[in-house]
C-alpha positions in Angstrom: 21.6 -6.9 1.8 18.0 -5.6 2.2 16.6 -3.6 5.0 13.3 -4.2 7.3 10.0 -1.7 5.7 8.8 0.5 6.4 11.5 2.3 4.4 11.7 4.9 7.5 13.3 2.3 9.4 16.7 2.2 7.9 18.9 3.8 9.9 20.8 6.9 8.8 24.1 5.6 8.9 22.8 3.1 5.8 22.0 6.2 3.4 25.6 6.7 2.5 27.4 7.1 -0.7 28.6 3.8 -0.8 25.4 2.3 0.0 24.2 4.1 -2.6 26.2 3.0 -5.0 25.9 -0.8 -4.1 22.0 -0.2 -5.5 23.6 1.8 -8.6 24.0 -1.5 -10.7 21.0 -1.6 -13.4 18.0 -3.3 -11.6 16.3 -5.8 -13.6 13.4 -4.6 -15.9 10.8 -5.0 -13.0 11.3 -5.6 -9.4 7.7 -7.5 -9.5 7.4 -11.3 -8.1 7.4 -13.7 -11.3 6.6 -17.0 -12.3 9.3 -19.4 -11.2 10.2 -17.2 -8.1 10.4 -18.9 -4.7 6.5 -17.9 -3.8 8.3 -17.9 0.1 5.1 -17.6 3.0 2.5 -17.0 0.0 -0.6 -19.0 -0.7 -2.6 -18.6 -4.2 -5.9 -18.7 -5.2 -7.1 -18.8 -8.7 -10.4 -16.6 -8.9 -13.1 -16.6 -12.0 -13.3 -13.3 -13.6 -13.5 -10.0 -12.4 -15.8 -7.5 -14.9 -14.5 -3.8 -14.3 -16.3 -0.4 -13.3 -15.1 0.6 -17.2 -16.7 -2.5 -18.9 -13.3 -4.1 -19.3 -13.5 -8.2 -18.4 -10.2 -9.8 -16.6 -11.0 -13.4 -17.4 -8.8 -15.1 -14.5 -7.8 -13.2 -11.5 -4.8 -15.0 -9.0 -4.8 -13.7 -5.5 -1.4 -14.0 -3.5 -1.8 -13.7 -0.3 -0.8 -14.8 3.7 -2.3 -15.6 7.2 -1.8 -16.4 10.3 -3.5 -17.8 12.7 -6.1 -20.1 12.7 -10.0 -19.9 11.2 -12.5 -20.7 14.2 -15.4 -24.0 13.4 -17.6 -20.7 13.1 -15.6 -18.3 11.2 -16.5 -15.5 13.6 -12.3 -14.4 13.8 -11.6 -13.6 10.4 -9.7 -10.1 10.0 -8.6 -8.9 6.4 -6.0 -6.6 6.3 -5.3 -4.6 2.9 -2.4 -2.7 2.0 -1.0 0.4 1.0 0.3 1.6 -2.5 3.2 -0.4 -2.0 3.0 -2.8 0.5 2.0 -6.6 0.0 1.2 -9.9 1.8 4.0 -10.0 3.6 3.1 -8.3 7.1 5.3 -9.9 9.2 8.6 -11.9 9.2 12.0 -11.6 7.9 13.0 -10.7 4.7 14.1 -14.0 2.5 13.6 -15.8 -0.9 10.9 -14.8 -2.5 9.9 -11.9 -0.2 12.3 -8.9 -1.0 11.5 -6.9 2.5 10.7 -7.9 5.4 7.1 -7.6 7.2 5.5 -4.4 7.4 3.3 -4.5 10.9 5.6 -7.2 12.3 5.2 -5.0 15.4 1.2 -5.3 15.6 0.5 -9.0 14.4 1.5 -11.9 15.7 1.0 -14.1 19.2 0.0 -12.1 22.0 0.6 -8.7 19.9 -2.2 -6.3 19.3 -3.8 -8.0 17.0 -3.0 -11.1 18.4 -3.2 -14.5 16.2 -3.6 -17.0 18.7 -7.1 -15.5 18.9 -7.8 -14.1 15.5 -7.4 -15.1 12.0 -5.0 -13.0 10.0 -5.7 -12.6 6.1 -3.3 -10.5 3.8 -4.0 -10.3 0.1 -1.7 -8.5 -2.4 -3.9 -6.0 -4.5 -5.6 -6.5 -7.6 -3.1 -4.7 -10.0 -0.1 -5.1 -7.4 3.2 -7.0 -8.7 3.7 -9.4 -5.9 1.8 -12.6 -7.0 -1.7 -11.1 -8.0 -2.8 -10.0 -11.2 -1.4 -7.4 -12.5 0.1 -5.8 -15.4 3.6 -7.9 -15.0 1.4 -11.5 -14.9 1.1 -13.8 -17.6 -2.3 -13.6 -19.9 -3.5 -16.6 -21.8 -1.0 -16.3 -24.5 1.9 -16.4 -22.5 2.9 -12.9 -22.3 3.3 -10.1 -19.7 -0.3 -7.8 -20.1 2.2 -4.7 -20.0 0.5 -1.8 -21.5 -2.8 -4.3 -22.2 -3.7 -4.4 -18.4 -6.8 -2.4 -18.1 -8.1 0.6 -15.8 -8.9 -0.4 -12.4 -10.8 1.6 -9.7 -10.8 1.4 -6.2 -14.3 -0.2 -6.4 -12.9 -2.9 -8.8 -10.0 -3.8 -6.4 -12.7 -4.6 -3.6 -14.8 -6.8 -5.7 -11.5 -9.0 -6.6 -11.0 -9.3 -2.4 -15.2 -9.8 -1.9 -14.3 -13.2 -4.6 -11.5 -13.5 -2.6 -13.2 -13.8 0.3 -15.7 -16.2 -1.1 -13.2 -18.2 -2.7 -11.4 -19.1 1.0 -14.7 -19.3 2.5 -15.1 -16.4 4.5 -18.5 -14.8 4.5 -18.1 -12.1 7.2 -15.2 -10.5 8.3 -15.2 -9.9 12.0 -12.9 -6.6 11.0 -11.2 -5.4 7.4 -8.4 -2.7 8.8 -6.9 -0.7 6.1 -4.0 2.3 5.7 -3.3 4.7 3.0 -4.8 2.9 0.0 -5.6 0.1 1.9 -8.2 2.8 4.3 -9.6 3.7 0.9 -10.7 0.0 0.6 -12.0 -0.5 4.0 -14.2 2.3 3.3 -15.1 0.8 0.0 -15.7 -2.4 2.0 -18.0 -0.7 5.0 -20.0 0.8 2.3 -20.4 -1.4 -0.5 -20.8 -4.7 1.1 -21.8 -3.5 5.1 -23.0 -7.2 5.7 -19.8 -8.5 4.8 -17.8 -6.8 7.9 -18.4 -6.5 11.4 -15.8 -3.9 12.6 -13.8 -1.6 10.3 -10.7 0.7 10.6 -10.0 3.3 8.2 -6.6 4.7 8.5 -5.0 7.6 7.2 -7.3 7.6 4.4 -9.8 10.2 2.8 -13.3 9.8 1.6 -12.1 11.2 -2.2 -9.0 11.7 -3.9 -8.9 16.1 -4.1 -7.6 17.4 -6.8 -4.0 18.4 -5.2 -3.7 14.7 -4.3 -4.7 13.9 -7.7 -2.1 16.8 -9.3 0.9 15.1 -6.8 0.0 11.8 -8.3 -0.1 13.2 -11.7 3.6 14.0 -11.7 4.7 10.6 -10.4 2.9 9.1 -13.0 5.0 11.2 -15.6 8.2 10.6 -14.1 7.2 7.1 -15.5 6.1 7.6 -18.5 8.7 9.9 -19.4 11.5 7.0 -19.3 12.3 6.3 -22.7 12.4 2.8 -21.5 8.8 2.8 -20.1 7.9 1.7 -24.1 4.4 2.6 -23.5 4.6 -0.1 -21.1 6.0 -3.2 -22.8 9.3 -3.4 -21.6 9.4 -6.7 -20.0 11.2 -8.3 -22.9 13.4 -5.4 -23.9 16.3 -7.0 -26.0 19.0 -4.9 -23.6 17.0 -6.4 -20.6 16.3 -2.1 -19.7 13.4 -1.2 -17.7 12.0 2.3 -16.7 13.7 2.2 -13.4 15.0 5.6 -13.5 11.6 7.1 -13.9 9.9 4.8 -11.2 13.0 5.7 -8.5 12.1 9.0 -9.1 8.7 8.5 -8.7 9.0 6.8 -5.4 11.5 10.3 -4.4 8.4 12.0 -5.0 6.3 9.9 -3.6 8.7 9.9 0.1 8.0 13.8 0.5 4.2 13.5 0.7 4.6 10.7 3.2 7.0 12.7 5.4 6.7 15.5 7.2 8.8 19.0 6.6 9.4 18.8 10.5 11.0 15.5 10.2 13.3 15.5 7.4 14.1 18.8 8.7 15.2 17.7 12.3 16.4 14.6 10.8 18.6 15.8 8.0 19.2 19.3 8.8 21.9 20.8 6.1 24.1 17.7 6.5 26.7 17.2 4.0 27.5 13.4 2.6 30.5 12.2 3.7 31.5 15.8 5.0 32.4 17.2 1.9 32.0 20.6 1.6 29.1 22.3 -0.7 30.9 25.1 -1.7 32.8 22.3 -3.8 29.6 21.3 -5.7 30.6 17.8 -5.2 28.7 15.0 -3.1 25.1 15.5 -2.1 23.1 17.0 0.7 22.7 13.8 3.2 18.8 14.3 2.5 19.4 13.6 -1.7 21.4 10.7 -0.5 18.2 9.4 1.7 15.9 9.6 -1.3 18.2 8.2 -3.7 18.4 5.5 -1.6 15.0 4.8 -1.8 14.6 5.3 -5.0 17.1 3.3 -6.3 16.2 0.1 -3.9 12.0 0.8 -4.7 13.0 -0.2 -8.1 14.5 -3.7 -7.0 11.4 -4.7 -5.3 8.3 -3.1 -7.7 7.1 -2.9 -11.6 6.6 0.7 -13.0 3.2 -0.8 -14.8 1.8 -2.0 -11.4 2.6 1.9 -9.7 0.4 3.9 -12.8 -2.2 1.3 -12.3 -2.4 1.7 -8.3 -1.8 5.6 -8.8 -4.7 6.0 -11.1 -6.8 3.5 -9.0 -6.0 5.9 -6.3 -7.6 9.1 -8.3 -10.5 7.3 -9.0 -11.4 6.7 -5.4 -14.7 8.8 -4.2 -17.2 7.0 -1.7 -19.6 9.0 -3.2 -19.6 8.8 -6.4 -22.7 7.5 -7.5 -24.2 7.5 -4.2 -25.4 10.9 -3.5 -22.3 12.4 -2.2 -19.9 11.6 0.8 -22.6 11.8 3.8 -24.8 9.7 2.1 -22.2 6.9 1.6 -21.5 6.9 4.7 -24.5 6.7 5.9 -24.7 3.0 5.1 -21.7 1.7 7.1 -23.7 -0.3 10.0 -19.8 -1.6 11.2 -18.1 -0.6 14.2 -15.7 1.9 13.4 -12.1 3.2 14.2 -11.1 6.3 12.3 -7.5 7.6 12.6 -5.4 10.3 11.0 -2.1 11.5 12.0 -1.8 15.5 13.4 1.8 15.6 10.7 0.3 13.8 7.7 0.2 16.1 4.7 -0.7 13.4 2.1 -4.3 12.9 3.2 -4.4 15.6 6.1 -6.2 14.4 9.6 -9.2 16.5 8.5 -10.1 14.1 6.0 -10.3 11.5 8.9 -12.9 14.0 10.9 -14.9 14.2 8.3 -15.4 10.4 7.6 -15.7 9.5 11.7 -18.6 12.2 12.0 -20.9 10.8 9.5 -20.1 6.8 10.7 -23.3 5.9 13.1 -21.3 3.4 15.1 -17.9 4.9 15.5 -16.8 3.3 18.5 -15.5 7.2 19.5 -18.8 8.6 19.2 -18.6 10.7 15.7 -14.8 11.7 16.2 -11.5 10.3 14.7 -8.8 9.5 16.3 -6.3 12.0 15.8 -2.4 10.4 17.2 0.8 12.8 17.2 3.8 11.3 15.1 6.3 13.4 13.3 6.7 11.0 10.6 3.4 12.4 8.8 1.5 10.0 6.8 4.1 6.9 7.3 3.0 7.2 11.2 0.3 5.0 10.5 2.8 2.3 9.8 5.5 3.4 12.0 3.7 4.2 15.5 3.2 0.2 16.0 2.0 0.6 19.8 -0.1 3.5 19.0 -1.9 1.7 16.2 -2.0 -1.2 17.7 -3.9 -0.6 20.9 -6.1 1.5 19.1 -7.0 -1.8 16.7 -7.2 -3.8 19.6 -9.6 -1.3 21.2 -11.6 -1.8 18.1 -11.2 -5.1 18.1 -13.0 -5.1 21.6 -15.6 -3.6 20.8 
């Protein structure tokens, strides 16, 4: 059985023992979409290649990726939504074959819905790097095997020129909005500013305008957790003769990860001191019902993702800095000439709402006149994926515009 993302949505009475122990069973070396999968709602598109920020040359880039809706005759309705760390295509719809979770803004897209797809054309690539049917680190190469620890660096800047080839490759040429959350809001930036004749609207939310150094350090120790599995084999463990991958240091990694996207007011109301299955802690046996929640999570993360794909996304993550190169942040954002929607969430503690403030004062057609959209959620930085009808009808204000 698999439950409906965002991972917040399971209900507590799931993140039991038993539950627990039904994801216990060794997962399979990578949790990543492969070749001879059911490919379920996705479409592909074989790209040309992609030369990176470091000099390094991917010679063939595949895009998976979803829509709904239909393309107007004058491609005026176009919207390009990216995802976060680890999302994919797969906004909305059940769970099935070939798509592990179910949708992850089923509540914003779809007929008559905020961002409503009778009027506008829905587009959902999986990142460059990502492990659900683009390249990345668990795809083939030309001779036949996985690019494990061969995949190269990638920047935020280098993801958005494999979506701009993307874009030309299903024949849009402007984007009446690109919406993007967490690492996705990173991109939209990326997008507003590199290629501001590419985009009408854009959304940036939950994001920050560079990666600080304590977001870098919290990233740092995920990334370790990974490398530190003896199975992680430097990153070539798709063939392992025992069929072992690094899953114990990417479920914790994802544990890690699930405290900087919560907030302490929420796992604390939520959780309290609760004792799993009532047994009592003075017997220093079962778990605080709180361990049991992010072992749950862990230990299902690992069924559905590759440990290769999460250092390459992490350290794309660290390299992001609108103003690198630019003249600093102000200056960046001095070239966005889209409308804009910043939001930030009052609980997030990943990328704090002050980041958002800063970005909306400097954006010369934020549609809120130089302030960000600040929405109350206790669910920190997940409330940008969670608050569906707050989102929603601020997109759809944007989308107004």
């Amino acid at each position: 059985m698999d439950w409906q993302t965002p991972e917040d949505s399971v209900p507590l009475s799931f993140v039991t023992e038993a539950n627990n122990r039904a994801l216990l069973g060794k997962p399979p070396a990578t949790g990543a979409w492969r070749e001879g999968d059911p490919a379920g709602n996705r479409e592909f598109v074989t790209l040309g290649p992609i030369q990176l920020e470091s000099g390094a040359r991917i010679p063939v880039v595949r895009t998976a990726w979803e829509s709904w809706g239909k393309l107007n005759d004058d491609g005026s309705n176009a919207v390009l939504i990216l995802h976060a760390l680890t999302g994919d295509s797969h906004l909305i719809g059940p769970p099935g074959r070939g798509h592990p979770t179910g949708g992850w803004w089923s509540g914003v897209i779809g007929p008559g819905k905020y961002l409503d797809t009778d009027k506008w054309f829905v587009v959902a690539p999986n990142m460059l790097g990502g492990c659900q049917g683009t390249t990345g680190p668990s795809s083939h190469t030309s001779d036949g095997q996985e690019w494990g620890s061969r995949f190269p660096y990638l920047t935020i800047r280098d993801q958005v020129a494999a979506q701009v080839a993307f874009s030309d490759a299903i024949g849009v040429g402007r984007w009446a909005a690109v919406i993007g959350g967490s690492m996705g809001g990173m991109h939209a930036l990326e997008w507003a500013i590199g290629h501001p004749e590419r985009l009408e609207r854009v959304a940036v939310l939950a994001a920050p305008p560079i990666t600080t150094a304590d977001q870098i350090a919290l990233n740092s120790v995920q990334i370790e957790a990974i490398h530190m599995d003896p199975a992680f084999n430097g990153g070539d463990y798709y063939d392992a003769a025992d069929g072992d991958g690094p899953y114990r240091g990417l479920a914790l990694a994802r544990r890690m990860a699930l405290l900087n996207y919560r907030s302490p007011a929420e796992l604390n109301a939520r959780f309290q001191r609760s004792w799993q299955s009532g047994i009592s802690p003075l017997g220093k046996t079962g778990k605080f019902a709180v361990e049991s929640y992010l072992d749950f999570h862990g230990n299902k993360f690992t069924r559905r993702f590759d440990a290769n794909s999460y250092v390459v996304l992490v350290e794309a993550m660290n390299s992001h800095d609108i103003g690198r190169d630019r003249g600093g942040v102000t200056e960046a954002l001095s070239r966005v000439t889209a409308k804009s929607l910043v939001l930030g969430i009052d609980s997030d503690r990943l990328f704090p709402a002050t980041q958002q403030t800063l970005i909306a004062r400097h954006l010369v057609n934020n549609i809120d006149n130089g302030e960000a959209v600040i929405i109350h959620s206790e669910f920190g930085h997940d409330g940008f994926l969670i608050e569906e009808d707050t989102v929603g009808a601020e997109l759809s204000r944007l989308l107004a515009s």
